[in-house]
C-alpha positions in Angstrom: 0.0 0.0 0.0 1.2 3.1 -0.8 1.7 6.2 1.4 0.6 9.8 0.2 2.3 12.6 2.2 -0.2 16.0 2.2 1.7 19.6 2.1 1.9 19.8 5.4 3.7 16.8 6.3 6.1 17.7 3.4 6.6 21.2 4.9 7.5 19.8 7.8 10.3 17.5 6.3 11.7 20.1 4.5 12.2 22.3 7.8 15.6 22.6 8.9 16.8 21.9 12.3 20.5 22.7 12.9 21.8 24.5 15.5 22.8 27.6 15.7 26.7 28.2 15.5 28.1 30.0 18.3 31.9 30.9 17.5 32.6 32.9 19.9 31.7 30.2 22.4 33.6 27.9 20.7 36.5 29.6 21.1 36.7 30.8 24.6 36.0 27.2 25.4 39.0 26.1 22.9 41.8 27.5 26.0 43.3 29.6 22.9 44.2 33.3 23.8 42.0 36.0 22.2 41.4 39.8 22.1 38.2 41.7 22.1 37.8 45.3 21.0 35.5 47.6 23.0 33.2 50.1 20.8 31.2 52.2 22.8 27.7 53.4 20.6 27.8 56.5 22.3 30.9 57.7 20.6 29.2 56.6 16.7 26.3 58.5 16.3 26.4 60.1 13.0 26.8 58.7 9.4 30.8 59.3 9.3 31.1 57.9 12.9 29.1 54.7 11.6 31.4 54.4 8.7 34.8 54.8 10.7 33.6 51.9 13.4 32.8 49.8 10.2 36.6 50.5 8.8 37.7 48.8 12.5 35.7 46.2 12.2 37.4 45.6 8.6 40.9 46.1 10.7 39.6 43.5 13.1 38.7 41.1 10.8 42.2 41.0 8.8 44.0 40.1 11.8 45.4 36.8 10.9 48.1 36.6 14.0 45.6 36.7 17.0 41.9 35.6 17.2 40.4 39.5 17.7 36.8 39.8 18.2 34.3 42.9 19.2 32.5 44.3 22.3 29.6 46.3 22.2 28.5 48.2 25.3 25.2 49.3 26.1 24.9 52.8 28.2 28.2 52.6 29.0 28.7 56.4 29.9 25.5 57.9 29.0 22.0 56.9 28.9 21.5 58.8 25.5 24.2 57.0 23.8 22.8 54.9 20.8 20.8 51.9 20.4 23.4 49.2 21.1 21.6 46.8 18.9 20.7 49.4 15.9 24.7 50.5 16.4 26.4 46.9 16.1 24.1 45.5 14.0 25.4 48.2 11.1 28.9 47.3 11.8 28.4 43.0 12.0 26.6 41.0 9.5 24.2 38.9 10.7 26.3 36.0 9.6 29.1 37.0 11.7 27.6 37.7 14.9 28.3 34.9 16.7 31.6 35.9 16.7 30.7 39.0 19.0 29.9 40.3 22.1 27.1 42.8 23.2 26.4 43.7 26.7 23.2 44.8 28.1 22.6 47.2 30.6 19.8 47.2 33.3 19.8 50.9 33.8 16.2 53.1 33.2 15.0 49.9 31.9 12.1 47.7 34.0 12.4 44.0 34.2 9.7 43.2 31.0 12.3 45.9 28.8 15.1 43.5 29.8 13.2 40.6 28.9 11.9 41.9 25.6 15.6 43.6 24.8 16.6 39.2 25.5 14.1 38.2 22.6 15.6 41.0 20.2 19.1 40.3 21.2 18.4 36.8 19.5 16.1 37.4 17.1 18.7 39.8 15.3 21.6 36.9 16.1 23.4 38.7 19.1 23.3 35.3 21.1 26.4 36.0 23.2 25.1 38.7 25.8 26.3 40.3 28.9 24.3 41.5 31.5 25.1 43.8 33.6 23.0 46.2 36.4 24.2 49.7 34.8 26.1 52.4 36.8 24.1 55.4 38.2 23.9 59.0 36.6 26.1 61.1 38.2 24.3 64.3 36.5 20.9 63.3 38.5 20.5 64.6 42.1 19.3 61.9 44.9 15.4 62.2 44.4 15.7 61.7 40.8 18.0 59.1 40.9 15.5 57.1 42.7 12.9 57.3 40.1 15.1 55.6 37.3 14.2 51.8 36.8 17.0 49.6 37.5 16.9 45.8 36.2 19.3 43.7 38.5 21.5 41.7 35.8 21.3 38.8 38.4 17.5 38.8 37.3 18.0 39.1 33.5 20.7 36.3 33.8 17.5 34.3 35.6 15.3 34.9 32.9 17.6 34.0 30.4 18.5 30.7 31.7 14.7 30.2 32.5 14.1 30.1 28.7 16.1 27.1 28.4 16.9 29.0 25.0 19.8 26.9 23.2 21.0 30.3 21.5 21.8 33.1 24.2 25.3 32.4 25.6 25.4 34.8 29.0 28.1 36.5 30.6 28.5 38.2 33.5 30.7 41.0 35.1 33.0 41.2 38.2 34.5 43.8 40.3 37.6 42.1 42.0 39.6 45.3 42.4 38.1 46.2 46.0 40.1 46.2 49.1 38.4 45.9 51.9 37.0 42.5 52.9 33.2 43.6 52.8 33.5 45.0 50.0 35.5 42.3 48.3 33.5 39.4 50.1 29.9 41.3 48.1 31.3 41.2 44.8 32.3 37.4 45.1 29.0 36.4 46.5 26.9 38.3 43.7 29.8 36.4 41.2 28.3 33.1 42.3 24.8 34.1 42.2 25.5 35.0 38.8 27.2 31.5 37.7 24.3 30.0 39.4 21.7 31.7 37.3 23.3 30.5 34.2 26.2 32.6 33.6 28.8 30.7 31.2 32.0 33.6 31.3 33.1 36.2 33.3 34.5 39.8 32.0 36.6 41.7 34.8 36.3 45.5 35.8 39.2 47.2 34.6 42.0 47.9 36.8 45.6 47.7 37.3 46.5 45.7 40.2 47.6 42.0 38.8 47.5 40.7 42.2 43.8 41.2 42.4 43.2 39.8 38.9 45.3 36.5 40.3 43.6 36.7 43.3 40.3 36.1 41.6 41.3 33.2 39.6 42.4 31.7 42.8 39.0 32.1 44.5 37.3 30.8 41.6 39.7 27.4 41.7 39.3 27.4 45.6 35.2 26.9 45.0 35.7 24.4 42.0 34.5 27.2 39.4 36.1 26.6 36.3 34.6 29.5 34.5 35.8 30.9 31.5 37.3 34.6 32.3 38.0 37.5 30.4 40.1 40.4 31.9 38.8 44.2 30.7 41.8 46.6 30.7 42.2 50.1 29.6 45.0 51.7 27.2 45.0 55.1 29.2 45.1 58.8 27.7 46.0 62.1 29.0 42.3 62.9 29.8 41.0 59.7 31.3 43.8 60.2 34.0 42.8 63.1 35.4 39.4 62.0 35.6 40.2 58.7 37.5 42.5 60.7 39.7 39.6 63.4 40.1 37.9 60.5 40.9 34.5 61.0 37.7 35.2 57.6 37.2 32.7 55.2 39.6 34.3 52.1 39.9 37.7 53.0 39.1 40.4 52.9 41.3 44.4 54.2 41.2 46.7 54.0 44.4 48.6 56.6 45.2 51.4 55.4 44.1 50.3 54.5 40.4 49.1 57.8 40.3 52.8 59.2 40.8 53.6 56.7 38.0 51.2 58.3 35.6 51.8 62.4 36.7 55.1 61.4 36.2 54.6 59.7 32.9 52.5 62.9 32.0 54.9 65.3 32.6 57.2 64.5 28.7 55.5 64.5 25.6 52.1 63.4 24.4 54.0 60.6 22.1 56.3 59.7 25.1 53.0 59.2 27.6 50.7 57.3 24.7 54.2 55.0 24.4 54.5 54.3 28.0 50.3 53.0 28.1 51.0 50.4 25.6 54.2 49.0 27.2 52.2 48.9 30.2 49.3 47.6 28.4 50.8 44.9 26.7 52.5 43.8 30.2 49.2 43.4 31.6 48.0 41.5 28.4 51.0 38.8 29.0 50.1 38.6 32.6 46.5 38.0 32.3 47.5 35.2 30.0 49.9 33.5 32.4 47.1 34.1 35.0 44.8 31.7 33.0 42.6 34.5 31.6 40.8 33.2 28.1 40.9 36.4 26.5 41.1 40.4 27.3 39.0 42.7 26.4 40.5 46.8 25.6 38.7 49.9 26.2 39.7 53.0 25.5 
């Protein structure tokens, strides 16, 4: 007897199941060394702004020496800064986005905007995603602080794991440049609850005390975490100094002696100054390799 399949039944044999490819996972599992490049939306808001990000993203992509990938932050200094999704998805094909990172920020957004801004992140092929709580405005006074919406990434990295969604790869941030034990002991327990709600990697503050990016990949080995880790440093300029010495810069912290180093460093030519941030840039870079660190990722 034969058997007549309808169009329905054929449509369904013709559908396509393979999974998504997620490079960028892929590689940060592989143990090889890898560099991503920070692109903050605020900074490309017009046409020619637009077209110079996409000329680094050409540079990126002919580096054949050193796996180099991009980072795109969300509100990272300003709340009017644009769309982080309408931004990189100009610069990235949506073939190549796996290849990415994009973070997303929690700040004057309420907990259905997160979970809605998850569904466009993958819809538009942005699967690798960062969450993180977003820094307060500086330029609002204390009552109107209060009344901007903050979503906790701890709850967007819930959500996301909630939707069982074989796509979205999370990531989460880390503060371990804090030096006194409470404040140390809050960043490390928030760290865990993040792992716990289904964070795969971790990306580092920036900072410049290797003994506190050591000491966090010994806490993690100490607790049996064997999670990925990505260390976020800064190439310095003139400007950003003073305003992490000013201290404009929440988060950011120099010792006194490191500031000496960089006055100092200040006080000769522009050239001579920019020349002394990548030596002490690519130091860092070797250490954070040695140190176990999967990849870095450079701001500034």
């Amino acid at each position: 007897m034969g058997i007549s399949l309808g169009k329905q039944e054929n449509a369904q044999l013709e559908m396509s199941f393979i999974q998504k490819t997620n490079r960028f996972r892929e590689h940060l599992e592989s143990g090889d060394f890898f560099l991503l490049v920070e692109m903050e939306s605020s900074e490309y808001s017009d046409d020619a702004s637009i077209e110079k990000a996409r000329e680094i993203a050409n540079t990126i992509n002919n580096v054949d020496h050193l796996p180099v990938y991009m980072a795109f932050t969300d509100q990272f200094r300003t709340d009017q800064s644009v769309d982080v999704v309408t931004f990189a998805s100009k610069i990235v094909p949506q073939g190549e986005r796996d290849q990415h990172l994009i973070y997303h920020s929690g700040r004057a957004r309420t907990y259905n905007e997160s979970v809605e801004r998850v569904s466009l992140y993958e819809t538009e092929g942005w699967i690798n995603v960062v969450p993180v709580t977003g820094d307060g405005m500086p330029e609002l006074s204390g009552k109107l602080h209060k009344k901007v919406p903050y979503t906790d990434s701890v709850h967007t990295l819930n959500h996301i794991n909630e939707r069982k969604s074989n796509f979205i790869y999370p990531g989460c941030v880390v503060n371990p440049f804090k030096f006194t034990p409470e404040d140390l002991f809050s960043q490390y327990f928030k760290l865990i609850k993040k792992v716990n709600n289904g964070a795969s990697f971790l990306v580092t503050h920036t900072g410049w005390d290797m003994l506190k990016l050591q000491e966090l990949r010994w806490y993690l080995t100490s607790r049996d975490y064997y999670t990925p880790s990505i260390a976020r440093l800064e190439l310095m300029s003139a400007d950003r100094m003073g305003q992490i010495i000013d201290g404009k810069c929440p988060g950011l912290h120099t010792s006194p002696d490191f500031q000496a180093i960089l006055v100092k460093e200040a006080q000769f030519s522009r050239m001579q100054f920019e020349s002394a941030q990548w030596r002490r840039l690519q130091l860092q870079a070797a250490g954070c390799r040695l140190l176990g660190y999967s990849g870095i990722q450079i701001s500034g």
